[in-house]
ROTOR-678017 format. One record per atom (N, C-alpha, C, O, CB): x, y, z; residue in one letter. Coordinates in steps of 0.001 Angstrom, whole numbers, plus 524288, in hexadecimal, padded with zeros to 5 digits. Each point is the difference from the previous one (the first is absolute). Last residue first. Glycine has a CB too. Layout:
! ROTOR-678017
XYZa;...
END
This chain:
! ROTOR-678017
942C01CE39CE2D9x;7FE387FFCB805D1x;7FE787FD6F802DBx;7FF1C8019A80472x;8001B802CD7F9D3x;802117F3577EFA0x;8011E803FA80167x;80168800AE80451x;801F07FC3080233x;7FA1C805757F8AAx;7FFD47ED487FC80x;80623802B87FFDEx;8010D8051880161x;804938017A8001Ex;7FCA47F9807F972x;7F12A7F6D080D2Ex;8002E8034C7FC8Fx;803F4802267FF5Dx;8020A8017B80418x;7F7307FF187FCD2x;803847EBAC804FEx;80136805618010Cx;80078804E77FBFEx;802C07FFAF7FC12x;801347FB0480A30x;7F9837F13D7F7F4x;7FC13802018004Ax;7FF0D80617801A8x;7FC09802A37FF54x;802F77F43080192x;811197FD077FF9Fx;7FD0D801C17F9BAx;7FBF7802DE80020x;7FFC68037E7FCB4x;8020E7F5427FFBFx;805218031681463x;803CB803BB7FC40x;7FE72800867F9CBx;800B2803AC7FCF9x;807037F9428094Dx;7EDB97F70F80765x;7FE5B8066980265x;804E48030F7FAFFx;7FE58803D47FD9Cx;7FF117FA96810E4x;804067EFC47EF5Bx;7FAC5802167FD0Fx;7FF418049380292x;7FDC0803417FD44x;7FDA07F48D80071x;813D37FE3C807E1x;800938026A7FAA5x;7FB868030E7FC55x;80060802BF7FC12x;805BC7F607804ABx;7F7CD800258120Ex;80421805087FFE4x;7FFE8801607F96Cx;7FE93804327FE22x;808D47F87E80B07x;7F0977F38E7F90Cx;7FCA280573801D9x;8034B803CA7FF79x;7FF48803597FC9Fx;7FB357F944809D1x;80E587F63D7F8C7x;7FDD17FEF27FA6Dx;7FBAB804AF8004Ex;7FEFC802E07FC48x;8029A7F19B80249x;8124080AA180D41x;7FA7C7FCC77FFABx;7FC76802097FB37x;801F88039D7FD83x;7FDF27FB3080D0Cx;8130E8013E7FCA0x;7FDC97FE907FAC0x;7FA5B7FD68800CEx;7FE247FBAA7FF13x;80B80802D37FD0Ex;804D480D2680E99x;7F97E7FF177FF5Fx;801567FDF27FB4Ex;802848029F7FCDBx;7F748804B5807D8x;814C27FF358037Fx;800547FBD2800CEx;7FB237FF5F8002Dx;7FEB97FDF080427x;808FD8013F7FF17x;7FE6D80E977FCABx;801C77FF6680580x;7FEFB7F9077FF46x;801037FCD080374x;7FBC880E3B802BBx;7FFDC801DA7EB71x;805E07FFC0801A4x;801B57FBE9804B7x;804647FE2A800B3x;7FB7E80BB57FC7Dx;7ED837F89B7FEDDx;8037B7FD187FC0Dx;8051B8000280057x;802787FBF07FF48x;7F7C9805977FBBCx;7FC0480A6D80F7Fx;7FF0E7FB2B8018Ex;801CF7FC667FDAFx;801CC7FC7A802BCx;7F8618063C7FFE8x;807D580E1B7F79Ex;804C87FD5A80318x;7FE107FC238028Bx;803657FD558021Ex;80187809D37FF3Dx;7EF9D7FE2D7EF14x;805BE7FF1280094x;804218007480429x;804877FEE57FED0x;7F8FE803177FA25x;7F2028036A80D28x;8015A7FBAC7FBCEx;802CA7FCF88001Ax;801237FC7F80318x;7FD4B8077C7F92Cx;8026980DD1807D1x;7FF947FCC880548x;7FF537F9B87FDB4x;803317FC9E8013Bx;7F78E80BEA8053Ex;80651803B47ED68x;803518019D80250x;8013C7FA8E80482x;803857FCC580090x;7F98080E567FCCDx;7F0FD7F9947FAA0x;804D67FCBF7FE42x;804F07FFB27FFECx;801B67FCDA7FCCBx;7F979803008002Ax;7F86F80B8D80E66x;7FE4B7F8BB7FED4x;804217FDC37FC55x;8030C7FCA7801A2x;7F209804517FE4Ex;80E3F810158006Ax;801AC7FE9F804A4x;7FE457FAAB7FF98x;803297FC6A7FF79x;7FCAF80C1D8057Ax;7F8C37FFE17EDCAx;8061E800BC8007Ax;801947FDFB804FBx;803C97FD5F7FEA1x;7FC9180A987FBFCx;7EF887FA8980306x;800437FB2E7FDCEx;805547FF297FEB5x;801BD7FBB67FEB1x;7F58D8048C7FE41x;7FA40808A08118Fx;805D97FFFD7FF3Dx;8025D7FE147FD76x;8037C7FDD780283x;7FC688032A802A3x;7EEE67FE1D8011Bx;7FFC48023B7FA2Dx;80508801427FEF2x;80102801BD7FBA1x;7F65F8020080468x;802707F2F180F5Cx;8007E8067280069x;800C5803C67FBC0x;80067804CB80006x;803017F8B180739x;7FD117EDF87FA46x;7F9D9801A2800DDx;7FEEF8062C800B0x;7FBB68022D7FFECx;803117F4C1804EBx;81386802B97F642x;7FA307FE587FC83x;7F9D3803388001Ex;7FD008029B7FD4Cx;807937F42E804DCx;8097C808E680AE6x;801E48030C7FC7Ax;7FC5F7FE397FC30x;7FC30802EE80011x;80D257FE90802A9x;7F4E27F09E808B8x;7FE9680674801FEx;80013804517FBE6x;7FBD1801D27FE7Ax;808807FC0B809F5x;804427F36D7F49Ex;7F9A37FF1F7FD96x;7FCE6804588026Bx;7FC678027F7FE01x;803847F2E58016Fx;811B28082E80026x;7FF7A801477FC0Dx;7F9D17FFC37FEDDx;7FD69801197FC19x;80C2D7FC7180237x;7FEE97FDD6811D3x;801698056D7FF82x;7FCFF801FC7F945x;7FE61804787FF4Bx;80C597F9EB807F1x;7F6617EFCD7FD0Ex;7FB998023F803B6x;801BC804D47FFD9x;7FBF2802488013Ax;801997F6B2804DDx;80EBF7FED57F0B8x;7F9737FE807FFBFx;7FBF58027180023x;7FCB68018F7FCDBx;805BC7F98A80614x;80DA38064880598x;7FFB5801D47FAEAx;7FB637FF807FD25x;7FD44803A27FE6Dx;80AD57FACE801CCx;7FACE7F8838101Bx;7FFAF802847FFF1x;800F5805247FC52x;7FF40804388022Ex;800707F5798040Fx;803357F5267F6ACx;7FB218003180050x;7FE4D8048F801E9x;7FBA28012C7FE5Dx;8045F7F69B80221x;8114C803E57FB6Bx;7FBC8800627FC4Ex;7FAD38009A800A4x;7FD03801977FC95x;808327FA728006Cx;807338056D812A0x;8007A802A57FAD7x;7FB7D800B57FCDFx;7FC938036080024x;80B567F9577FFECx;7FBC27F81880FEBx;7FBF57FF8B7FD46x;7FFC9805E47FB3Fx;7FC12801487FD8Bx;7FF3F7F82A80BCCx;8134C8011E80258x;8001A7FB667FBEEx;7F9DC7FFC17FD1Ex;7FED57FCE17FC89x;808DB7FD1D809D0x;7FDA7818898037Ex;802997F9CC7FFC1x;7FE797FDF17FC11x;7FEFF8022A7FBD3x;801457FBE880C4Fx;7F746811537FD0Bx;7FDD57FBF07FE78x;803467FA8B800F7x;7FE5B7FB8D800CBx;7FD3480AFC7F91Ax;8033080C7680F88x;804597FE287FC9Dx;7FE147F8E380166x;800387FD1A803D5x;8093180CBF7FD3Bx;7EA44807E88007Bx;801F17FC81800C8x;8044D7FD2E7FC56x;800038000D7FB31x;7F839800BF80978x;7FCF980FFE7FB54x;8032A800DA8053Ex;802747F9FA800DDx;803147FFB3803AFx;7F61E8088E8011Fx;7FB7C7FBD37EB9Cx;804828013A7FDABx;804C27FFFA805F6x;804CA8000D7FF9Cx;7F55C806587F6C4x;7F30E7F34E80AD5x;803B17FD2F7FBDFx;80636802DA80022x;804107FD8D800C7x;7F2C58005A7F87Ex;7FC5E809EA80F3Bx;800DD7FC4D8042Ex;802D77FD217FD6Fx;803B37FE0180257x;7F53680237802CAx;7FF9A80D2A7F2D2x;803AA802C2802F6x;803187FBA7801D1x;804C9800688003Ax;7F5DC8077D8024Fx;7F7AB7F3087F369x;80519802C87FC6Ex;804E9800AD802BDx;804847FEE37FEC9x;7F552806597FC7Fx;7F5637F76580B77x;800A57FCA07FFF5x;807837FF327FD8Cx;803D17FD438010Ax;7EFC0801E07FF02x;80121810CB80241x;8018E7FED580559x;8040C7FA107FF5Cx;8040B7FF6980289x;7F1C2805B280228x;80056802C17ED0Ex;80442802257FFC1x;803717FEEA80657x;804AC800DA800C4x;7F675806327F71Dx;7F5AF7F059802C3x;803F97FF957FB90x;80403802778027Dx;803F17FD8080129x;7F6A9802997F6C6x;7F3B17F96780E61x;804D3802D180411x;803D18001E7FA22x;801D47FB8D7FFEAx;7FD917FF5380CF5x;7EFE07FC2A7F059x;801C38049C7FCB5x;802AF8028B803B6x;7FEFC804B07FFADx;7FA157FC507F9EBx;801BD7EEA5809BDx;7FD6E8046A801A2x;800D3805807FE79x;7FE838040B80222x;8011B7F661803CBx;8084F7F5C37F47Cx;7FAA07FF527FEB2x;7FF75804AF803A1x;7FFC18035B7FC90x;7FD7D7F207800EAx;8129080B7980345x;7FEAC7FF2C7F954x;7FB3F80078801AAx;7FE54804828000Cx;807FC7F53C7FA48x;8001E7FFDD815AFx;7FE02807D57FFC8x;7FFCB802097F83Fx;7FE138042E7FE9Cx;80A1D7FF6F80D94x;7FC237EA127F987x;7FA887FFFD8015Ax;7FE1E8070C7FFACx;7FBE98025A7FF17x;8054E7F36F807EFx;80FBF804AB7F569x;7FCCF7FE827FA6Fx;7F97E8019380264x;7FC63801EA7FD77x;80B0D7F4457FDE5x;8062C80B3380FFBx;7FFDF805927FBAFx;7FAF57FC907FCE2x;7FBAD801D07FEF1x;810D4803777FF27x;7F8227F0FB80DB8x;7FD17805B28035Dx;7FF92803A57FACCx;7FCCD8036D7FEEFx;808757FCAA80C36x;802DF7EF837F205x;7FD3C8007D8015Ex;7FA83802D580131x;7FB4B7FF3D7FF5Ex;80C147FD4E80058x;80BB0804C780063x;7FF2B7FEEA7FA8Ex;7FAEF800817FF1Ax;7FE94803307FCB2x;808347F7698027Ax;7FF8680500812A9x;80012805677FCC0x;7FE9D800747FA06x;7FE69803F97FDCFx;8085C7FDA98086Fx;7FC9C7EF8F803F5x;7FA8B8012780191x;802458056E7FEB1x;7FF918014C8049Dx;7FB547F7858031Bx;810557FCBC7F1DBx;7FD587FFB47FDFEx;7FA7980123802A6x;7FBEB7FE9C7FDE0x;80ADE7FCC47FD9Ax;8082980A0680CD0x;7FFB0801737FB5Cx;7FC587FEAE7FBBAx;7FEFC803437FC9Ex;808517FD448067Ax;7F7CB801DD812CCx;803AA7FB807FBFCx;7FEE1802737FA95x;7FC0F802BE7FFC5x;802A47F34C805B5x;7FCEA8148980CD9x;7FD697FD0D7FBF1x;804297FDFF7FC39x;8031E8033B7FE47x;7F48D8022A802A1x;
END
């Protein structure tokens, strides 16, 4: 499977609440040139797992990797600063 049909697969296992399977399948791939987006998508899992240290962690390196997207900046304000 190509990388962006892994991108894919995870987001579709998000909606099925596979979180932590989806997690597994995120963190076993080397994203390349899709980085940011896979940061992203690492940070929204970690989100949905109440992980809010790790979601923004993961975040901010989607931004490192080169996100200036305007959503990205609204999931980091909108993040709770605790756990």
């Amino acid at each position: 499977m190509n990388i962006l049909g892994i991108y894919y697969l995870c987001m579709t296992m998000i909606l099925d609440y596979g979180l932590e399977r989806a997690l597994g399948i995120v963190n076993s791939v080397i994203p390349g040139p899709f980085e940011a987006g896979y940061s992203e998508l690492r940070g929204d899992i970690y989100f949905a797992l109440g992980r809010n240290v790790d979601a923004r962690e993961s975040y901010l390196a989607a931004q490192q990797a080169g996100s200036a997207s305007d959503i990205l900046q609204l999931k980091l304000s909108q993040l709770p600063n605790d756990n």
